[in-house]
N, C-alpha and C positions, 0 to 999 in steps of 0.2 A: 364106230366103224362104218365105212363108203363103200358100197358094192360100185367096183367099175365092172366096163364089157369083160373084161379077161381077172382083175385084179384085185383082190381086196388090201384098202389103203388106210392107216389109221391116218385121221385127221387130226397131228395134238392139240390144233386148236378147240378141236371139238371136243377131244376129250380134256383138254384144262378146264374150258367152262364147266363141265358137268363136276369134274372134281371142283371147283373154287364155288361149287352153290352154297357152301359153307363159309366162304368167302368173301363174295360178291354179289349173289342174288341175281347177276345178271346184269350186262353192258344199258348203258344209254346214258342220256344225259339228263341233268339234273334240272327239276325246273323251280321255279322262282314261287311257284304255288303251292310247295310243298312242305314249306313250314313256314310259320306266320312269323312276319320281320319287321321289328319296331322301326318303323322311322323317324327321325329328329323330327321335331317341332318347331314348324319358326314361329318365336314367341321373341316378341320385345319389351321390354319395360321403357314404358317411357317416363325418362325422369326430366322435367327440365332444369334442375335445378344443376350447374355445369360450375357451380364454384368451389363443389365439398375439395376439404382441402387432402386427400390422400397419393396423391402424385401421379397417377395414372391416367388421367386425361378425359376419364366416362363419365363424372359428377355422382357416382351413387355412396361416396365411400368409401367401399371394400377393397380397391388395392387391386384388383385381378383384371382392371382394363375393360371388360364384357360391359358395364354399365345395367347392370341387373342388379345390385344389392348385395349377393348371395355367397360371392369370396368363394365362389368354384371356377370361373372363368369360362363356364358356359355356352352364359349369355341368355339361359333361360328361369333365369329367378327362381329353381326348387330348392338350389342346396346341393342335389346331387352331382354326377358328372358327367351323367348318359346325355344332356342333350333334350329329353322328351316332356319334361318343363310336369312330372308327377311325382316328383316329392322322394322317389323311390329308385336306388340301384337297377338296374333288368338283370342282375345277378337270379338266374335259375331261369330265367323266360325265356322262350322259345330262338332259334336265331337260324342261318342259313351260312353253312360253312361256307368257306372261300369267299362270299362276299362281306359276311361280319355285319353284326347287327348290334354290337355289344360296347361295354363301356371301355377305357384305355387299360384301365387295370384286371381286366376278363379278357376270353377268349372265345369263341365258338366251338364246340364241344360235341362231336359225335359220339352217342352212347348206345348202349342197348337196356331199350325203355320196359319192352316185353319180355320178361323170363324164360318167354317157349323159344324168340327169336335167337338163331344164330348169326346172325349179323345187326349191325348199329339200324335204329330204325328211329331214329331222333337225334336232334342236337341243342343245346342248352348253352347261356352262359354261364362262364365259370369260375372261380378264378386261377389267375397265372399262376401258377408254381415252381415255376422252371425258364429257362432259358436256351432250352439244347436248338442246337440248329438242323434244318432241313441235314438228311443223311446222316446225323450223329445217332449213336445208342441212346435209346432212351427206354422208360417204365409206364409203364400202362395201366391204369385201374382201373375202375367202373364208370368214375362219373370225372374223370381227368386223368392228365399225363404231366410230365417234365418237360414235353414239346414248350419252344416259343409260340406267341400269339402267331397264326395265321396255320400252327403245323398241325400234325397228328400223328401219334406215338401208334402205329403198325404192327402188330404183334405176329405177322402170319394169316392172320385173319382180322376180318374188318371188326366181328365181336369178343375176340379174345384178348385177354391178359396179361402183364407181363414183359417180359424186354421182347424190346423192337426196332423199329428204327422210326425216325420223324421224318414224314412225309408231307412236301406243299402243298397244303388246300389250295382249292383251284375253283372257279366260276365253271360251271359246266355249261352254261348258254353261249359263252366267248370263246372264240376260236384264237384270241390273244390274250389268255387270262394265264396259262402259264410265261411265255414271256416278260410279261406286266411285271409276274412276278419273280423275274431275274432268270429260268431256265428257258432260255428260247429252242434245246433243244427236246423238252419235251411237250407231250399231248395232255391236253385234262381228259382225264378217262372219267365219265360219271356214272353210277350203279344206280338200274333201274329201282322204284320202292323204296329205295336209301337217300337218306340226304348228304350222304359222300361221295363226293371228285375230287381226284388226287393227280397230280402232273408224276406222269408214267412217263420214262425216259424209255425208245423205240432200240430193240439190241438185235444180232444177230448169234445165237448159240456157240458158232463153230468160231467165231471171232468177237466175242462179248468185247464192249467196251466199258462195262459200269463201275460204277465207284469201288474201291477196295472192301470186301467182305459183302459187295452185291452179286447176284447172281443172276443166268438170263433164263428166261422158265416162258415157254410156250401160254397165252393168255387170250383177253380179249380181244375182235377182228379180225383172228388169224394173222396175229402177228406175236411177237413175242418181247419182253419187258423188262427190263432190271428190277428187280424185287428182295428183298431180303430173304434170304434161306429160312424154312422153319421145319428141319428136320427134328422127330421125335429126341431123344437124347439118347445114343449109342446109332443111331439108325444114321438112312441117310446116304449109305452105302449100294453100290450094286449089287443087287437081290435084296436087299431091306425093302420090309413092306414097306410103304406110302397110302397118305388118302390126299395130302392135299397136294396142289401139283407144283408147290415148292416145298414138297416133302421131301427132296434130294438134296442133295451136298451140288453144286455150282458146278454143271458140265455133264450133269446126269439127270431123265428123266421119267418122272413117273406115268407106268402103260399097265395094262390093264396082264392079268395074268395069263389067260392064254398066248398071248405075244412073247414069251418070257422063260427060258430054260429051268425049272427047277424053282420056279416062287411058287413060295407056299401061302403068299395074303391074295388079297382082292387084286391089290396092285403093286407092279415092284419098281423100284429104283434101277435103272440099266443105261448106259451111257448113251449119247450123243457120236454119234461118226459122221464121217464127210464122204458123197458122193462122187464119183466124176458126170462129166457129161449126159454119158449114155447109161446112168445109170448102177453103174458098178462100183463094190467099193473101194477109194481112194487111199484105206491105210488099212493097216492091220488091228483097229481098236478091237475090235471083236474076239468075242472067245472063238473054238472050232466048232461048238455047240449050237454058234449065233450066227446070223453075216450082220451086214450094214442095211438094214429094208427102209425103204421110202418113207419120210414120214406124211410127205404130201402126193396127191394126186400128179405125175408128171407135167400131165395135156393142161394143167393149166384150168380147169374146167371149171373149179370153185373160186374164181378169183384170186388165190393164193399170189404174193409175190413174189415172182419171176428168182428172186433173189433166196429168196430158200429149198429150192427143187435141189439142191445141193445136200440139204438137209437127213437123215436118217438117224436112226438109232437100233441099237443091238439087241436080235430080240431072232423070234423063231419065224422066216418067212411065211405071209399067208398062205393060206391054199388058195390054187387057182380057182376059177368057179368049173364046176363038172366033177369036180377033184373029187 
């Protein structure tokens, strides 16, 4: 909560952050030093013997054209297929999601390495198990998912469990890394601490545009995000507690309880309304118990875009200050 001169304004962006610490750990982007990333090896065999008779044109051989001996097609004489010319898979070794460090048949692998951590705080290669596409259902384990190479199986939260959806790994240094990777309309969002950036498609609540069975949920920026719903099971409802702030069902949002007619948790699920202009509100979504209150600062003061001072949701107005 924002004390203005006259008004108290719940910021949801402020308050989604603080719920998604379970989450997210916190906005930024990801850097390049933060887990250690094999690089190929240019290694050549030099053979000059260019007459062996195997069809492929390199003289060592083996069939596979590389001209190394080794019938993996390389080019690095181990045998194996990563490229780093040591004899050995990088199956389990360290890697750097969204850019990929890993061999064709693995994938970069966000997990949660520390037991105490609630969110992913490593990534590893691993191998493929699946094939599901970016925005398809998928299942989540510990140390893998059914995500395609490049995705990551979303559970609600960056450390938990379970069906999800598969999300685009993204470079968090490139401000064209999601494009690259086919969504030009969205952002790479990267988590400070974490080695996860995810291409986060930009929505507006009162006019979501997201994929079927996505929902828009107030996030990191101060802006808000298409994201998979992760309501408890029965919950999710108006007046149903919440903790995480895609603990609602899609068109409703999680606020803290004294904002809230009759929630008995921390925090409840309460819809989203539309303002007009000058501040009043534009429909009837509200009980009699509630109105439609601000969810942003009008004046503009925090940055906020211009384009959600529209925004509200159903809840008990603040008190003035003096009140």
């Amino acid at each position: 909560m924002r004390t203005q001169p006259s008004h108290h304004f719940i910021n949801l962006a402020l308050v989604s952050s603080v719920i998604m610490g379970a989450n997210a750990c916190g906005p930024d982007k990801v850097g390049a030093g933060q887990n250690a990333q094999n690089e190929p090896a240019d290694h050549i065999d030099e053979d000059e013997d260019e007459d062996v008779g195997d069809g492929d044109g390199d003289g060592d051989g083996d069939g596979d054209g590389d001209g190394d001996g080794d019938g993996d097609g390389d080019g690095d004489g181990d045998g194996d297929d990563d490229g780093d010319d040591d004899g050995e898979d990088d199956l389990w070794s360290p890697c750097i999601p969204g850019i990929e460090a890993c061999a064709d048949h693995q994938k970069c692998q966000p997990y949660v390495k520390d037991d105490d951590n609630c969110c992913v705080d490593a990534a590893m290669c691993v191998p493929i198990t699946g094939d599901k596409k970016v925005r398809a259902a998928c299942l989540r384990e510990r140390y893998g998912d059914d995500c395609q190479k490049d995705a990551f199986c979303f559970a609600g939260t960056s450390g938990k469990e379970g069906a999800g959806w598969c999300q685009q790994l993204c470079d968090g240094l490139s401000a064209d890394s999601c494009a690259d990777k086919g969504m030009p309309q969205a952002i790479c969002m990267g988590f400070s601490s974490t080695p996860l950036a995810m291409c986060e498609v930009p929505c507006h609540p009162l006019h979501p545009e997201c994929e079927a069975g996505g929902g828009c949920y107030p996030g990191l920026n101060s802006a808000f995000w298409c994201v998979p719903p992760a309501p408890e099971p029965g919950q999710g409802n108006s007046g149903d507690g919440c903790v995480l702030v895609q603990g609602c069902h899609p068109g409703l949002v999680c606020i803290p309880a004294e904002y809230f007619d009759g929630c008995t948790a921390e925090r409840c699920c309460t819809p989203f309304c539309e303002l007009n202009a000058d501040g009043s509100p534009a429909g009837e979504t509200c009980t009699t118990s509630e109105t439609c209150v601000p969810a942003f600062d009008p004046d503009g003061s925090d940055g906020i875009n211009p384009a959600f001072f529209n925004i509200g949701y159903c809840g008990i107005p603040p008190e003035e200050d003096g009140a």
